[in-house]
mmCIF file of the N, C-alpha and C atoms, coordinates in Angstrom:
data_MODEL
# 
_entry.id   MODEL 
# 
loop_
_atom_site.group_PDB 
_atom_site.id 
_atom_site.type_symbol 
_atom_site.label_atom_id 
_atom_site.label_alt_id 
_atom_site.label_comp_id 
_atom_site.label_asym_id 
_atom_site.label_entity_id 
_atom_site.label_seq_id 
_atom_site.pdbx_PDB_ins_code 
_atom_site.Cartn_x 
_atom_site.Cartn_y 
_atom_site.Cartn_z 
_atom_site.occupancy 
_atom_site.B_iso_or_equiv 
_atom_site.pdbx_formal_charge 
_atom_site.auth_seq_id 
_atom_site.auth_comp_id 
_atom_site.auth_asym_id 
_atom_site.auth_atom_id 
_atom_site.pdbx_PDB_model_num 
ATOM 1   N N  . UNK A 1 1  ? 21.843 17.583 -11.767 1.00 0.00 ? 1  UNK A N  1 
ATOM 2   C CA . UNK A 1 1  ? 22.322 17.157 -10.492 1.00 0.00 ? 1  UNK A CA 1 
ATOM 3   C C  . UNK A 1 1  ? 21.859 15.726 -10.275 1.00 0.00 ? 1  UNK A C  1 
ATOM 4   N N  . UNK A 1 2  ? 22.631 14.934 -9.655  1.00 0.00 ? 2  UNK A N  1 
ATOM 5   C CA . UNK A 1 2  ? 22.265 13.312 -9.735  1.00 0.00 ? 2  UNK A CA 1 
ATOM 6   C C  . UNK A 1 2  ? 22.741 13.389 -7.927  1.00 0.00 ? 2  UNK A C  1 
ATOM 7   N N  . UNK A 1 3  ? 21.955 12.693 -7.168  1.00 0.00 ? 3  UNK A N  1 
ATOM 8   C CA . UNK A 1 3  ? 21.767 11.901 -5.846  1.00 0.00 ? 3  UNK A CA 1 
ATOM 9   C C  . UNK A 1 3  ? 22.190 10.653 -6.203  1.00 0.00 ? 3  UNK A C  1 
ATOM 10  N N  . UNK A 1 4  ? 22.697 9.676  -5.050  1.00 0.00 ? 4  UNK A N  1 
ATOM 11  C CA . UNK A 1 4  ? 22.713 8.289  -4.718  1.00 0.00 ? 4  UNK A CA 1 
ATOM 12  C C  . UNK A 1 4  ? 21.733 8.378  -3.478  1.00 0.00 ? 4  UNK A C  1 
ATOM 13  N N  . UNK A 1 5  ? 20.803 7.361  -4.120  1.00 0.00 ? 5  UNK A N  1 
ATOM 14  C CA . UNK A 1 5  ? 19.664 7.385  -2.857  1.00 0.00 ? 5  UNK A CA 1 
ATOM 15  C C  . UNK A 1 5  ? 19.643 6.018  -1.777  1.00 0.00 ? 5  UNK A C  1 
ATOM 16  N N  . UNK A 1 6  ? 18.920 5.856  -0.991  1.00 0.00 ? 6  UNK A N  1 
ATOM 17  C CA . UNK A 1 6  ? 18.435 4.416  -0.485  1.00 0.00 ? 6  UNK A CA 1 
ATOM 18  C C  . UNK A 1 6  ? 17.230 4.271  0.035   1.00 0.00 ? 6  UNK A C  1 
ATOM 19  N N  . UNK A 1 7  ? 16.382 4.021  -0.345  1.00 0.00 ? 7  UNK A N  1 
ATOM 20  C CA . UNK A 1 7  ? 14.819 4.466  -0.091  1.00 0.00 ? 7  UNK A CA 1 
ATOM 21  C C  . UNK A 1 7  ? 14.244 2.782  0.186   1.00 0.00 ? 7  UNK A C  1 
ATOM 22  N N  . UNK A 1 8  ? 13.394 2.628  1.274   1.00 0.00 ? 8  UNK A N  1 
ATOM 23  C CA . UNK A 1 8  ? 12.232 1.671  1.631   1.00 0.00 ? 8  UNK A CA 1 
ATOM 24  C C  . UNK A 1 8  ? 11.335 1.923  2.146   1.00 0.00 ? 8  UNK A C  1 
ATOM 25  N N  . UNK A 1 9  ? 10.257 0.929  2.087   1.00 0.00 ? 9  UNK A N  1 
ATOM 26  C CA . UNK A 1 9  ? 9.067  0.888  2.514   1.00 0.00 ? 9  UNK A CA 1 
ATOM 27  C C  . UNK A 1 9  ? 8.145  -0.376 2.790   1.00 0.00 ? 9  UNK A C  1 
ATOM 28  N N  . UNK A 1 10 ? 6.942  -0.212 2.914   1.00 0.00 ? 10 UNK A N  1 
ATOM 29  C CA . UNK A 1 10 ? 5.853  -1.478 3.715   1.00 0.00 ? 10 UNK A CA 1 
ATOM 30  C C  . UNK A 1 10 ? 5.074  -0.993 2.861   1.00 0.00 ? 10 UNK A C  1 
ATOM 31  N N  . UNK A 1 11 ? 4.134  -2.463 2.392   1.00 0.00 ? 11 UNK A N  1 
ATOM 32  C CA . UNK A 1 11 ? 3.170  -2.477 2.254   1.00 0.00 ? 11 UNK A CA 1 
ATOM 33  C C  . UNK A 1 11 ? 2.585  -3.612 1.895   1.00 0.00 ? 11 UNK A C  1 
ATOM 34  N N  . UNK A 1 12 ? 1.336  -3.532 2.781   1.00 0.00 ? 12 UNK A N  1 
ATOM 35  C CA . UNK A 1 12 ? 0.152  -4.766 2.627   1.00 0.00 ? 12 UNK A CA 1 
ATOM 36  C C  . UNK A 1 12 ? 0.994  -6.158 3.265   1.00 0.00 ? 12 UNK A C  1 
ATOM 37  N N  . UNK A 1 13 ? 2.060  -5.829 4.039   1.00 0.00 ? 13 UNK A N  1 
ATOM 38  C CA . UNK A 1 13 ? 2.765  -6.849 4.628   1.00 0.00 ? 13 UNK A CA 1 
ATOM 39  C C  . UNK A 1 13 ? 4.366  -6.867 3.891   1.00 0.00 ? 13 UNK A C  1 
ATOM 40  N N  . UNK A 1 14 ? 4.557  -6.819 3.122   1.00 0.00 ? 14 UNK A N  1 
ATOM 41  C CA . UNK A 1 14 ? 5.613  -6.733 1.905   1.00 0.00 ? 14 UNK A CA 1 
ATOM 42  C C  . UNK A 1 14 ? 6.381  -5.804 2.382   1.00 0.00 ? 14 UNK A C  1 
ATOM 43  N N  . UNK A 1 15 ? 7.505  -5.765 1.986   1.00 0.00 ? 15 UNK A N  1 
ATOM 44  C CA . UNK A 1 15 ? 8.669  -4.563 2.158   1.00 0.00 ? 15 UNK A CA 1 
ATOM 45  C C  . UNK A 1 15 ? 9.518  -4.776 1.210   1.00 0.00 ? 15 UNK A C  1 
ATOM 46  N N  . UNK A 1 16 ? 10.406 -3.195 0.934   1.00 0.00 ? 16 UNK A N  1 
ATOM 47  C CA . UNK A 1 16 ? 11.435 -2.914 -0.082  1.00 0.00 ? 16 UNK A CA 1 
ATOM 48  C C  . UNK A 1 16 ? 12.271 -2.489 0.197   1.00 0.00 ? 16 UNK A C  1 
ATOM 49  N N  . UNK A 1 17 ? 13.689 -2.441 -0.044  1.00 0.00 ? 17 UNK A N  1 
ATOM 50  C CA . UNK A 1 17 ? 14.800 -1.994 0.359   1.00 0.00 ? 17 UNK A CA 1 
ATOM 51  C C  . UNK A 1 17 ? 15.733 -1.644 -0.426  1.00 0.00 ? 17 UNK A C  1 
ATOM 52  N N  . UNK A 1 18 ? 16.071 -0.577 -1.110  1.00 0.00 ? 18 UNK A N  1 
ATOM 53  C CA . UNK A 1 18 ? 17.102 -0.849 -2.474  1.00 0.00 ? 18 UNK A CA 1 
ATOM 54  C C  . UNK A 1 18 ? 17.775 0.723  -2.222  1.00 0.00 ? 18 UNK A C  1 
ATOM 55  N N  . UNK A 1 19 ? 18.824 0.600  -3.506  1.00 0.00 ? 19 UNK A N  1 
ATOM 56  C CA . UNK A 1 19 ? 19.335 1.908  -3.541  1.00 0.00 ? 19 UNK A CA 1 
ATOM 57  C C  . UNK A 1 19 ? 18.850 2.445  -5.452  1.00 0.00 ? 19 UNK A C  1 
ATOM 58  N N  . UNK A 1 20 ? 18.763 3.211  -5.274  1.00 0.00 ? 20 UNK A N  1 
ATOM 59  C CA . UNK A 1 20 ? 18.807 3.878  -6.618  1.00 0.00 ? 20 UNK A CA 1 
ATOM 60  C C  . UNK A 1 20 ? 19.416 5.304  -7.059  1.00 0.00 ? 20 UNK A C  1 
ATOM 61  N N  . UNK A 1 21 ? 19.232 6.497  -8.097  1.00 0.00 ? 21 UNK A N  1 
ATOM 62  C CA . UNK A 1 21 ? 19.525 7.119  -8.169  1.00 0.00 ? 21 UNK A CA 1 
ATOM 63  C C  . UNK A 1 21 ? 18.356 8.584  -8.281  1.00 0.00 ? 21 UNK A C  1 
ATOM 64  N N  . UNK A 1 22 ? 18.706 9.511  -8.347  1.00 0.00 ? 22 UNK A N  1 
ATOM 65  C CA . UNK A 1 22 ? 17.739 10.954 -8.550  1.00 0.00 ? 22 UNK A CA 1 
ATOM 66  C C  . UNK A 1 22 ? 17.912 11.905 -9.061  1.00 0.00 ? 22 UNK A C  1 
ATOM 67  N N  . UNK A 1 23 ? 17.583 12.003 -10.349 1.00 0.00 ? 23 UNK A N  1 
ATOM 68  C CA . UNK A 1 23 ? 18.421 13.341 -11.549 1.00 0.00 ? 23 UNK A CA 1 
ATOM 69  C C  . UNK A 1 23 ? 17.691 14.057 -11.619 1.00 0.00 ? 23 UNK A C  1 
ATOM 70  N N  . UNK A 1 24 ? 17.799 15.273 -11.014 1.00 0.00 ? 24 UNK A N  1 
ATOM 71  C CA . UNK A 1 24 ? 17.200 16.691 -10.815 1.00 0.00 ? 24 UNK A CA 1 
ATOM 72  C C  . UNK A 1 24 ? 17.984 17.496 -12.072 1.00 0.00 ? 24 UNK A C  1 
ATOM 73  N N  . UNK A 1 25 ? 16.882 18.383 -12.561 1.00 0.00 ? 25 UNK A N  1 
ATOM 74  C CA . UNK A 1 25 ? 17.152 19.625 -13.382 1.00 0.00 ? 25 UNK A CA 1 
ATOM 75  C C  . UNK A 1 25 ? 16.857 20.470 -12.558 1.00 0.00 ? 25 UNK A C  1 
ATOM 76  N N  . UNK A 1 26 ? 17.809 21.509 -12.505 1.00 0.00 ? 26 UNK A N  1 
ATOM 77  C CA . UNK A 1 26 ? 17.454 22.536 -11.730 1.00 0.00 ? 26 UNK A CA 1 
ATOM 78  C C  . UNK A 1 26 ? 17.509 24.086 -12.247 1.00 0.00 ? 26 UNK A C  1 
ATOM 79  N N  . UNK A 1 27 ? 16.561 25.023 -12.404 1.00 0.00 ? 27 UNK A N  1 
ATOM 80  C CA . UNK A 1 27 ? 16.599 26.000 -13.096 1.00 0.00 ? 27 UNK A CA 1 
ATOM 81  C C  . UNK A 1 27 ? 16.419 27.472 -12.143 1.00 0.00 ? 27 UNK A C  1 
ATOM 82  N N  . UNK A 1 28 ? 17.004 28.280 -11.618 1.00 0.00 ? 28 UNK A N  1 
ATOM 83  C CA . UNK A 1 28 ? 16.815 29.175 -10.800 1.00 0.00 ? 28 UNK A CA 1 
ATOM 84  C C  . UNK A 1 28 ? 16.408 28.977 -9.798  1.00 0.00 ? 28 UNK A C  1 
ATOM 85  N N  . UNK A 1 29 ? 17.092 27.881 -9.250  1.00 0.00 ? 29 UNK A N  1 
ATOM 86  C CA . UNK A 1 29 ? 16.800 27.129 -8.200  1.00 0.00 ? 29 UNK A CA 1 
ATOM 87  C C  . UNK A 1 29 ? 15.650 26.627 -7.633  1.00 0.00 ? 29 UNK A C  1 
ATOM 88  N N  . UNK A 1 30 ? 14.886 25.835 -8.772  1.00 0.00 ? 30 UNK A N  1 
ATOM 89  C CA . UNK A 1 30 ? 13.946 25.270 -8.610  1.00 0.00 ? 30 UNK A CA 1 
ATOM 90  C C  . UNK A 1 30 ? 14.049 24.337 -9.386  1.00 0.00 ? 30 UNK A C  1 
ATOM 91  N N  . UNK A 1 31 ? 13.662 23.227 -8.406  1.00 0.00 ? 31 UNK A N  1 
ATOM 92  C CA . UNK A 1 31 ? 13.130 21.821 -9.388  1.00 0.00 ? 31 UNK A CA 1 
ATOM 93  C C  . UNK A 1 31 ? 12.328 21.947 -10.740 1.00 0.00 ? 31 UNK A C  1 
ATOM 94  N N  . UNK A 1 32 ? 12.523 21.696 -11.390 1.00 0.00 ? 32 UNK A N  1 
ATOM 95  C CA . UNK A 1 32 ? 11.888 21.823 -12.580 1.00 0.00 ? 32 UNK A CA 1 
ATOM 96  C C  . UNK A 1 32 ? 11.481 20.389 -13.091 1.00 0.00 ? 32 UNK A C  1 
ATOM 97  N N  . UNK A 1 33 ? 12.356 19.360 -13.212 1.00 0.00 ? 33 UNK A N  1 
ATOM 98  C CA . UNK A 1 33 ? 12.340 17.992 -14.249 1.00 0.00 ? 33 UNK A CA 1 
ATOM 99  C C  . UNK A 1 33 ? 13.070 17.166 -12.932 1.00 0.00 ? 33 UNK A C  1 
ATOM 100 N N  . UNK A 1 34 ? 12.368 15.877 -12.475 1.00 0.00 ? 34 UNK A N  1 
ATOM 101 C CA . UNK A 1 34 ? 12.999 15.162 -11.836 1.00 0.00 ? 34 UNK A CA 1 
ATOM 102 C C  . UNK A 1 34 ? 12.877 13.507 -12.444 1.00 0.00 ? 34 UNK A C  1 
ATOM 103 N N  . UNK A 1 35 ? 13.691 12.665 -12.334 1.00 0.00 ? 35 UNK A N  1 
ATOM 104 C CA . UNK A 1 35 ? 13.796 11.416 -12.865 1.00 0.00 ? 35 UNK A CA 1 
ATOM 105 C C  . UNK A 1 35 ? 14.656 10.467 -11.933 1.00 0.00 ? 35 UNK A C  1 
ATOM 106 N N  . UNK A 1 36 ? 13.413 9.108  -11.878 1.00 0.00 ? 36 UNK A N  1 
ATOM 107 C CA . UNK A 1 36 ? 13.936 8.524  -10.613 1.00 0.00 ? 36 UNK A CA 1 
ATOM 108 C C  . UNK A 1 36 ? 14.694 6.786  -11.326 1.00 0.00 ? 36 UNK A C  1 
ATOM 109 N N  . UNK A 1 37 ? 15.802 6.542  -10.760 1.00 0.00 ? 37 UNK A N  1 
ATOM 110 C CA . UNK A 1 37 ? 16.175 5.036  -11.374 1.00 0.00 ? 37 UNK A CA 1 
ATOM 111 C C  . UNK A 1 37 ? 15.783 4.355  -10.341 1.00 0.00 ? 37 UNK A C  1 
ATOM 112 N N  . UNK A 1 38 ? 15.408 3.176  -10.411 1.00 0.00 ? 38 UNK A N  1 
ATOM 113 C CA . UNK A 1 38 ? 15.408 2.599  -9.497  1.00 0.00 ? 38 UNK A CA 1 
ATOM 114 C C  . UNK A 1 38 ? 16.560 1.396  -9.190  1.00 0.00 ? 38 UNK A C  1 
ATOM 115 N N  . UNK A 1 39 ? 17.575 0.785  -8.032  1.00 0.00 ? 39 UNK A N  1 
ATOM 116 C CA . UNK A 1 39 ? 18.685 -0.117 -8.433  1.00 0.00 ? 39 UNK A CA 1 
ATOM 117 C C  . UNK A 1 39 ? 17.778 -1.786 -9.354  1.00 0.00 ? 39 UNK A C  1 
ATOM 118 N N  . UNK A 1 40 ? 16.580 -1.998 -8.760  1.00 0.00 ? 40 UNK A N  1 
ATOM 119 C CA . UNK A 1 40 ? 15.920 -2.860 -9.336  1.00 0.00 ? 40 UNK A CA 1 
ATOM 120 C C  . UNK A 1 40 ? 14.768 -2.831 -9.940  1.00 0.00 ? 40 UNK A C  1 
ATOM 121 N N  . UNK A 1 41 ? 14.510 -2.357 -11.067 1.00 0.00 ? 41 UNK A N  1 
ATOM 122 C CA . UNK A 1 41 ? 13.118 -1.952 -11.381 1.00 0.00 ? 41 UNK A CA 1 
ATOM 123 C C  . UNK A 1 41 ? 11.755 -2.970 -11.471 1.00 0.00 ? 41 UNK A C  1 
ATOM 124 N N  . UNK A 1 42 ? 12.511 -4.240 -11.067 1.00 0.00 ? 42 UNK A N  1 
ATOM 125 C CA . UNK A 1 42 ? 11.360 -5.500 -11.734 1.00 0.00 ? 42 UNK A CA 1 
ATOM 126 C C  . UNK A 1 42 ? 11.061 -5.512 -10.209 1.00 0.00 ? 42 UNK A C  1 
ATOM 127 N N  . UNK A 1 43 ? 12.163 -5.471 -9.176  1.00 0.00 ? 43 UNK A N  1 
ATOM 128 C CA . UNK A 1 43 ? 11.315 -5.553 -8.058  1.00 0.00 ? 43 UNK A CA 1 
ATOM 129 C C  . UNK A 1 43 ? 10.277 -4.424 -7.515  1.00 0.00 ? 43 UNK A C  1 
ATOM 130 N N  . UNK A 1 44 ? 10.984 -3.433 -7.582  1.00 0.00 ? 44 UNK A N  1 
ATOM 131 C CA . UNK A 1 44 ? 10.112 -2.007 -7.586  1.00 0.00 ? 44 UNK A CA 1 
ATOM 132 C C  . UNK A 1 44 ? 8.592  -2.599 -8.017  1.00 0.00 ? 44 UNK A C  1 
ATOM 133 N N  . UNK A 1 45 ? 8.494  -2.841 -9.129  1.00 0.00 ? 45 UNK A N  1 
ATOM 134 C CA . UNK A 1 45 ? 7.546  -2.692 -9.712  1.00 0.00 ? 45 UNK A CA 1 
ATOM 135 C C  . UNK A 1 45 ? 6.559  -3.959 -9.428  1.00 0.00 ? 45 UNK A C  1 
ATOM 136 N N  . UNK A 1 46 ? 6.839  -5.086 -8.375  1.00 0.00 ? 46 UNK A N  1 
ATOM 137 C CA . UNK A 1 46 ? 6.360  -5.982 -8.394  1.00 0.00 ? 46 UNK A CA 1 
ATOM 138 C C  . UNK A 1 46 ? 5.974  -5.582 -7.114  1.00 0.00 ? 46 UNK A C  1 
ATOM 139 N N  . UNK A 1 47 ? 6.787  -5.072 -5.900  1.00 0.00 ? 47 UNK A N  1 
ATOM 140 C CA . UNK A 1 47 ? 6.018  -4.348 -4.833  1.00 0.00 ? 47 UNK A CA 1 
ATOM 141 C C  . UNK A 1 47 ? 5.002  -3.376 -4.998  1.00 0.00 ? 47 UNK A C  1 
ATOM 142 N N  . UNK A 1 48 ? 4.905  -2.787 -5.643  1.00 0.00 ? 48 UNK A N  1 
ATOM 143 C CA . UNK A 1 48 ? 3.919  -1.426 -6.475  1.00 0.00 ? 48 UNK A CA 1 
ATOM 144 C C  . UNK A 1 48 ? 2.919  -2.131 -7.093  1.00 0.00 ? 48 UNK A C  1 
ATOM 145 N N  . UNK A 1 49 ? 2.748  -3.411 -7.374  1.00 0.00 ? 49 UNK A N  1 
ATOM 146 C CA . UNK A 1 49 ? 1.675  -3.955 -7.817  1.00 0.00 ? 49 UNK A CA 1 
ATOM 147 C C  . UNK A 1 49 ? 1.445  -3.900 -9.412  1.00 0.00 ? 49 UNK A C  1 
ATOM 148 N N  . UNK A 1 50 ? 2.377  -3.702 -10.230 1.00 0.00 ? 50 UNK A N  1 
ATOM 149 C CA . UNK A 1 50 ? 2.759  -2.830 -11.336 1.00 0.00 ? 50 UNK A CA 1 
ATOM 150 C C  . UNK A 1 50 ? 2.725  -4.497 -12.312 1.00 0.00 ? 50 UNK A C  1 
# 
């Protein structure tokens, strides 16, 4: 199962704003395996301190 997401946040003054995606495995109706894209991963990861 795949989502279109749009997720933000704050921090330490900083903020993020993007869209990405969310690929769920789902097995007897439970989450089992989840995997997140992000639409920008260099920014993601530069807010995250990464």
């Amino acid at each position: 199962m795949a989502a279109g997401i749009h997720f933000s946040g704050r921090r330490d003054g900083a903020s993020m704003s993007m869209d990405g995606v969310d690929v769920l495995r789902v097995r007897d109706g439970k989450i089992v395996e989840m995997w997140l894209f992000s639409g920008d991963q260099a920014a993601e990861d530069e807010f995250w301190g990464r």
